[in-house]
FIMARTOR-882639 format. One record per atom (N, C-alpha, C): residue in three letters; x, y, z. Coordinates in steps of 0.05 Angstrom, whole numbers, plus 5000, padded with zeros to 4 digits. Each point is the difference from the previous one (the first is absolute). Layout:
BEGIN
ALAXYZ ...
//
This chain:
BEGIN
UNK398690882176 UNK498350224990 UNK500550255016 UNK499849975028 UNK500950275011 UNK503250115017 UNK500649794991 UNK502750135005 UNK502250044981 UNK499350064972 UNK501250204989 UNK499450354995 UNK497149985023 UNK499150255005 UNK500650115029 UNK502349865009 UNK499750165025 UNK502950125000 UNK500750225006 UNK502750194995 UNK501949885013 UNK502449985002 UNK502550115007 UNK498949805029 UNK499849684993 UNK499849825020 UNK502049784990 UNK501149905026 UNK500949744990 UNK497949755018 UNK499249864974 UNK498349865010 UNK501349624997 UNK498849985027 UNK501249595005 UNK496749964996 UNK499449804980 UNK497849905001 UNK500649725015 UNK498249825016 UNK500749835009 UNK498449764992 UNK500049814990 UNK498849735001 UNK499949875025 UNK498650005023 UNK500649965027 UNK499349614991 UNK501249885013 UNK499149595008 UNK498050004995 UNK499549784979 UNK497649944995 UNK498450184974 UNK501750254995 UNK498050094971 UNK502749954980 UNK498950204978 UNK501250044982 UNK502549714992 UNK501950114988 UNK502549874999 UNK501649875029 UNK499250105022 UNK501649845024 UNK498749735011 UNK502049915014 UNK499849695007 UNK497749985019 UNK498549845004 UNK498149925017 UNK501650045032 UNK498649935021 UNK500349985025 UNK501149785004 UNK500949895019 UNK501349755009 UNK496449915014 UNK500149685001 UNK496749895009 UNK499050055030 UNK503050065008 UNK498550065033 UNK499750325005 UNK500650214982 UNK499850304999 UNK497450104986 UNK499850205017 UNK497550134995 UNK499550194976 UNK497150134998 UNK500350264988 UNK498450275013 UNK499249975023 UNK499650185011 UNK501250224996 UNK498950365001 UNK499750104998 UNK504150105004 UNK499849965037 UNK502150065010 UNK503149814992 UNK499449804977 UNK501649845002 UNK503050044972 UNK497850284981 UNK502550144987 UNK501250255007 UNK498950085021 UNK502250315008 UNK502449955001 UNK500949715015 UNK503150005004 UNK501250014967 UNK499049874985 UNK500850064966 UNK500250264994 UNK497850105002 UNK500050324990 UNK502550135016 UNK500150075026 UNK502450015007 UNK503049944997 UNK499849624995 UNK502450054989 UNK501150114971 UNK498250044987 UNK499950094971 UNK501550295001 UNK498950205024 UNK500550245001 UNK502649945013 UNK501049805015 UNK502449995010 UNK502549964983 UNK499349864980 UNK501649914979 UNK501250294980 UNK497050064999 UNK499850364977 UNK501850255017 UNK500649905035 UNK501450205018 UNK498950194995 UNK496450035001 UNK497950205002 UNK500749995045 UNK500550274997 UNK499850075037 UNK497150074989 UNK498450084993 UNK496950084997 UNK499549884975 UNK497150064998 UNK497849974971 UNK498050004998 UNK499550134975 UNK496449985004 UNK498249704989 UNK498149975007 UNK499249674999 UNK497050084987 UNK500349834967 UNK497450004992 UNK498249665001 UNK498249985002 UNK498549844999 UNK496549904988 UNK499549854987 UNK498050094983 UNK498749705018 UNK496749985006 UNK498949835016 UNK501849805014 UNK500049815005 UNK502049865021 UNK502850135004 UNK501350094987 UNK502250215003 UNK499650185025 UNK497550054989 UNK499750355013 UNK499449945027 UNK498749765003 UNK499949875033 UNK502549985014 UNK502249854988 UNK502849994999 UNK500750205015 UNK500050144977 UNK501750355005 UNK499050145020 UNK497250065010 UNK499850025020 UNK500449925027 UNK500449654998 UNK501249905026 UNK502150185006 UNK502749874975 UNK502450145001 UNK499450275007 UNK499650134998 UNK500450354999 UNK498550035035 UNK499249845005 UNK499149975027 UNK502549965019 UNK500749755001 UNK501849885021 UNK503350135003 UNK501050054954 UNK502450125002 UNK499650335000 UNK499150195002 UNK499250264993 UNK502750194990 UNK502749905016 UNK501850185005 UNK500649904964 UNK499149694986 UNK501750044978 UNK497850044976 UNK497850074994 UNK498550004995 UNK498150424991 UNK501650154974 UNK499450214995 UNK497250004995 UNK498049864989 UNK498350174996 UNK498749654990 UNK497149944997 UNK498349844988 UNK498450014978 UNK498849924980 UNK499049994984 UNK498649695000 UNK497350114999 UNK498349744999 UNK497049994992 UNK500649864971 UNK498549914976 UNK496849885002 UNK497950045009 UNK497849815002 UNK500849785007 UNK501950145037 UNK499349735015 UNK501450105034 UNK499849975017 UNK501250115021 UNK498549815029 UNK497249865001 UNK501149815029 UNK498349734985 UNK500949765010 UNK498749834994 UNK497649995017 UNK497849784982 UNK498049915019 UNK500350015026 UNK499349975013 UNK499850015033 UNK499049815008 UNK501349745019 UNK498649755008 UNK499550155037 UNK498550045009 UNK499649985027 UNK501149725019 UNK500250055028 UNK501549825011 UNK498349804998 UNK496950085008 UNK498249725001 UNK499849834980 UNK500250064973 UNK500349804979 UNK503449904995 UNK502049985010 UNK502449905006 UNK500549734997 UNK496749845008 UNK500149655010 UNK499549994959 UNK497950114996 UNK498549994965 UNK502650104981 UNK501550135001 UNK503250114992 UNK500249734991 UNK501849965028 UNK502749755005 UNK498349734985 UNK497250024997 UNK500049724994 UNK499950004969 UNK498150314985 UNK500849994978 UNK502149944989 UNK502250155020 UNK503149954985 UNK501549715003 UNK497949795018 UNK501849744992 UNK498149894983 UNK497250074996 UNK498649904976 UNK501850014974 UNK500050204992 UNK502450164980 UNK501849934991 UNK502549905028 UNK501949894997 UNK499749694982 UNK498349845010 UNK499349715003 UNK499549974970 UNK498750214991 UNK498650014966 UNK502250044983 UNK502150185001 UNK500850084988 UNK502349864978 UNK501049755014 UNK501949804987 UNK497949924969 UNK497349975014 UNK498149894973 UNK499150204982 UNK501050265010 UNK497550184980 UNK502650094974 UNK498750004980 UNK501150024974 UNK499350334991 UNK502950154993 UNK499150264988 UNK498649994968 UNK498950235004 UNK498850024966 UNK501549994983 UNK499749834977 UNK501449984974 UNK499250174977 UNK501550174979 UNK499150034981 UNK502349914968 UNK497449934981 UNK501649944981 UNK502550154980 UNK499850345007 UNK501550184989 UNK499650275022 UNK503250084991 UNK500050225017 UNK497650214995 UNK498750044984 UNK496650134986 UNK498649895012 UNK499549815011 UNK497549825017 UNK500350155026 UNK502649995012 UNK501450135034 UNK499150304990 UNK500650134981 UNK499150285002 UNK496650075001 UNK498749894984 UNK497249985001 UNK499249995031 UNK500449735008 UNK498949955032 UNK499950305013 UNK504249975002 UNK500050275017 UNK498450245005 UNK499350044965 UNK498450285001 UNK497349935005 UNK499049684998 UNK497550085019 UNK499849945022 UNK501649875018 UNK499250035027 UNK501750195014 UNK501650194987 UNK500950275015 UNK498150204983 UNK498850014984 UNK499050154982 UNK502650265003 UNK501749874976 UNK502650194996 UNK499350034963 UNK501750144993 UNK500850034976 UNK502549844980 UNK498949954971 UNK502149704993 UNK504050185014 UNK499850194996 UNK503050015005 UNK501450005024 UNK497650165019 UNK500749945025 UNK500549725012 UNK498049814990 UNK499349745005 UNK502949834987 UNK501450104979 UNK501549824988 UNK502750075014 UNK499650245017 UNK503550005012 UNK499949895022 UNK497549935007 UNK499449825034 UNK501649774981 UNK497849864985 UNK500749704990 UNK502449984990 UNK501250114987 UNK503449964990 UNK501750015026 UNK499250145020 UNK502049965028 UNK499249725009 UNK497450004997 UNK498549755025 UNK500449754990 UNK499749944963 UNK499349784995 UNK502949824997 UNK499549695001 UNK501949844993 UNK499149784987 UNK502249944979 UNK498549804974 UNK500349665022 UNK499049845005 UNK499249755004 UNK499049804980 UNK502549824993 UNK499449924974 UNK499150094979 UNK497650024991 UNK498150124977 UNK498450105011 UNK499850165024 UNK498250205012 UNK501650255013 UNK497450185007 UNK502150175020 UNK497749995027 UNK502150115016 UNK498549975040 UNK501550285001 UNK499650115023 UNK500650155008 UNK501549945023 UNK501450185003 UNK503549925018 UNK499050045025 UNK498450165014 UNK499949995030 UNK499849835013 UNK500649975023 UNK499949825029 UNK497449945000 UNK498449735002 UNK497250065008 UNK500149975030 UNK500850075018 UNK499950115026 UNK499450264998 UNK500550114983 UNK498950405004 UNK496849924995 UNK499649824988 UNK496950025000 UNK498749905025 UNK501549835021 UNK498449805011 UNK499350255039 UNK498849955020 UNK499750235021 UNK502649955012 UNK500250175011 UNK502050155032 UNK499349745019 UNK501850005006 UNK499549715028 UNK498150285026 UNK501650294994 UNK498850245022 UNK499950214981 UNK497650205014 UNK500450284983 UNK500650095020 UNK500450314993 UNK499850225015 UNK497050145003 UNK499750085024 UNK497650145009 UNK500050274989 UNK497150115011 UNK499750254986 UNK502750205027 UNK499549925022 UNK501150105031 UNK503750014981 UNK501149824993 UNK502450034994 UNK500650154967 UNK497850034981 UNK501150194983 UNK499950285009 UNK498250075022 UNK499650185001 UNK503050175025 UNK500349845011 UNK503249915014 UNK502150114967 UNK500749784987 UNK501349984986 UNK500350454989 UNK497349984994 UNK499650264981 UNK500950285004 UNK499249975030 UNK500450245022 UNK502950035007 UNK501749694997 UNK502950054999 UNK501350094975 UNK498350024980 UNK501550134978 UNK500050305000 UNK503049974996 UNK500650365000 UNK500850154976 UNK500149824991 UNK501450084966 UNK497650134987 UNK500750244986 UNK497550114982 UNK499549814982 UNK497150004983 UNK498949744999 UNK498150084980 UNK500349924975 UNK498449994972 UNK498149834990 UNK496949955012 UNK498349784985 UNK499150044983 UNK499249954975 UNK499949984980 UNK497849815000 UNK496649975003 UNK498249874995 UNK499249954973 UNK498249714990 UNK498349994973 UNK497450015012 UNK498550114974 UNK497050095014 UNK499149785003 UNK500249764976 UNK499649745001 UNK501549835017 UNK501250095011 UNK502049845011 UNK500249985033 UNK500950115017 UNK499850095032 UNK498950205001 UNK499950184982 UNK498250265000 UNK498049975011 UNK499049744991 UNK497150045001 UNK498049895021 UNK501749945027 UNK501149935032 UNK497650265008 UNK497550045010 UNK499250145014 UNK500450135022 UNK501549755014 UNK501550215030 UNK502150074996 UNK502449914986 UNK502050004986 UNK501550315013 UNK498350174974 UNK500950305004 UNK499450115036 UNK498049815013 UNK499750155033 UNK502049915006 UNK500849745002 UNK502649915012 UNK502850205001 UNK500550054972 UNK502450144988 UNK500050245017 UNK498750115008 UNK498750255022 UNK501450105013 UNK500649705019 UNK501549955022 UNK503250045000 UNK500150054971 UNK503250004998 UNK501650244982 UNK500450145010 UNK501850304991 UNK500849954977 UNK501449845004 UNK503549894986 UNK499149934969 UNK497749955008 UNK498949824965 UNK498650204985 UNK501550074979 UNK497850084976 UNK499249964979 UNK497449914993 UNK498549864986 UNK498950084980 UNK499749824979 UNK497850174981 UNK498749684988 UNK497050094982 UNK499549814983 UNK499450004975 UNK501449874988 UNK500050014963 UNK499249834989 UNK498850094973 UNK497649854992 UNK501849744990 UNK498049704992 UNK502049734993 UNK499049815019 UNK502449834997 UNK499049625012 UNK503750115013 UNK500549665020 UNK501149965017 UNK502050074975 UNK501449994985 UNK502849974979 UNK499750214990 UNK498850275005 UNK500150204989 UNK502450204993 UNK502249875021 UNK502350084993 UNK501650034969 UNK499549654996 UNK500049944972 UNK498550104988 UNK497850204989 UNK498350114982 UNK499650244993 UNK498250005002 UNK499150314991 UNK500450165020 UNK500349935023 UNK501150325032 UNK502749965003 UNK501349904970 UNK503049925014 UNK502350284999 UNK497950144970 UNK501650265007 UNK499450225032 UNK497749984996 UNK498950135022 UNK501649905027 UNK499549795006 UNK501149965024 UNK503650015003 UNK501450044975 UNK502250025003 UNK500350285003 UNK498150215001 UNK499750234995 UNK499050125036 UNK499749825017 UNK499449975024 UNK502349935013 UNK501149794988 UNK502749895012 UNK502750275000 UNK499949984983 UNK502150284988 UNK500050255022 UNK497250084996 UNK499750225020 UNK500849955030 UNK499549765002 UNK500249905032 UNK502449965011 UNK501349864982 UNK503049954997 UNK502050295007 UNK499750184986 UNK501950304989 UNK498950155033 UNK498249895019 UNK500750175031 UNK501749885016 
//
């Protein structure tokens, strides 16, 4: 939806492990946050991008900020979608983490994804527990879904659903953030991270980032602010 609105870009969309069309993880690999930059990187290595700009829309946009943190020198400029730090686990809950994440693990051989009887059953759901729209909702499910016999499931890893063995603290995004130097495009939903009370004090703290919030839910990209916000992107892009 919005990137045939953005000018005179060449765009790599990525299916990173574990979504879309790519292969699951190997059983002893993770999905932590930090555990696709080396991908994204090599992607840009392959494209023989010496720089680029990095968009990311919620877990992405966490992504892209690591990246644009640690590599800066390859890294023009950010863009990031209703989403920019994860939750925050503090060190003291670390023991309550690690044990959720072997609870998690231990379940997960038994737990069965949702089935539906037609690709119309998968679009329905979608749009109500993202509260999206049927079209937006049906280009998720035509990427996501896979037929299983006489049903369809959806293709992801159920490890993206299950916890982090560790998070990151609030002490290290704020590390992470302060190392970013790249000029820096957020793009909030009012429904969505927008609507984060300290959110906008936080952002305060940081030059580099400029923000706005537009009206919508977390997938607003896909909708109704998709011109708008390509209309943000554009401008941001052409300095």
């Amino acid at each position: 939806v919005l990137a045939p609105l953005l000018l005179d870009c060449h765009i790599v969309a990525l299916d990173l492990p574990g979504h879309g069309l790519s292969d699951h993880k190997s059983l002893q690999a993770s999905y932590n946050l930090w555990d696709d930059l080396n991908d994204i990187q090599l992607v840009a290595d392959l494209m023989e991008w010496s720089t680029f700009t990095i968009l990311g829309h919620s877990r992405g946009a966490m992504m892209a900020l690591l990246l644009a943190a640690v590599v800066p020198e390859k890294i023009q400029s950010v863009i990031l979608l209703d989403g920019i730090w994860p939750p925050p686990v503090e060190h003291e809950d670390s023991v309550k983490q690690l044990r959720q994440y072997l609870s998690d693990q231990k379940r997960l051989p038994a737990k069965q994804k949702s089935t539906y009887g037609s690709v119309k059953d998968a679009v329905v759901a979608r749009m109500m527990a993202s509260k999206m729209n049927e079209a937006s909702a049906r280009l998720i499910v035509t990427r996501g879904l896979e037929k299983k016999d006489e049903a369809y499931q959806w293709r992801f890893d159920a490890r993206l659903r299950s916890a982090s063995a560790f998070k990151l603290t609030a002490e290290h995004m704020r590390a992470f953030t302060a190392a970013m130097s790249s000029p820096c495009l957020l793009l909030l939903a009012e429904d969505g991270m927008g609507k984060l009370p300290q959110l906008q004090t936080l952002l305060l703290e940081y030059p580099q980032i400029q923000s706005h919030v537009l009206p919508g839910g977390h997938h607003f990209h896909m909708e109704e602010q998709a011109l708008r916000i390509a209309e943000y992107l554009n401008a941001f892009l052409e300095k």
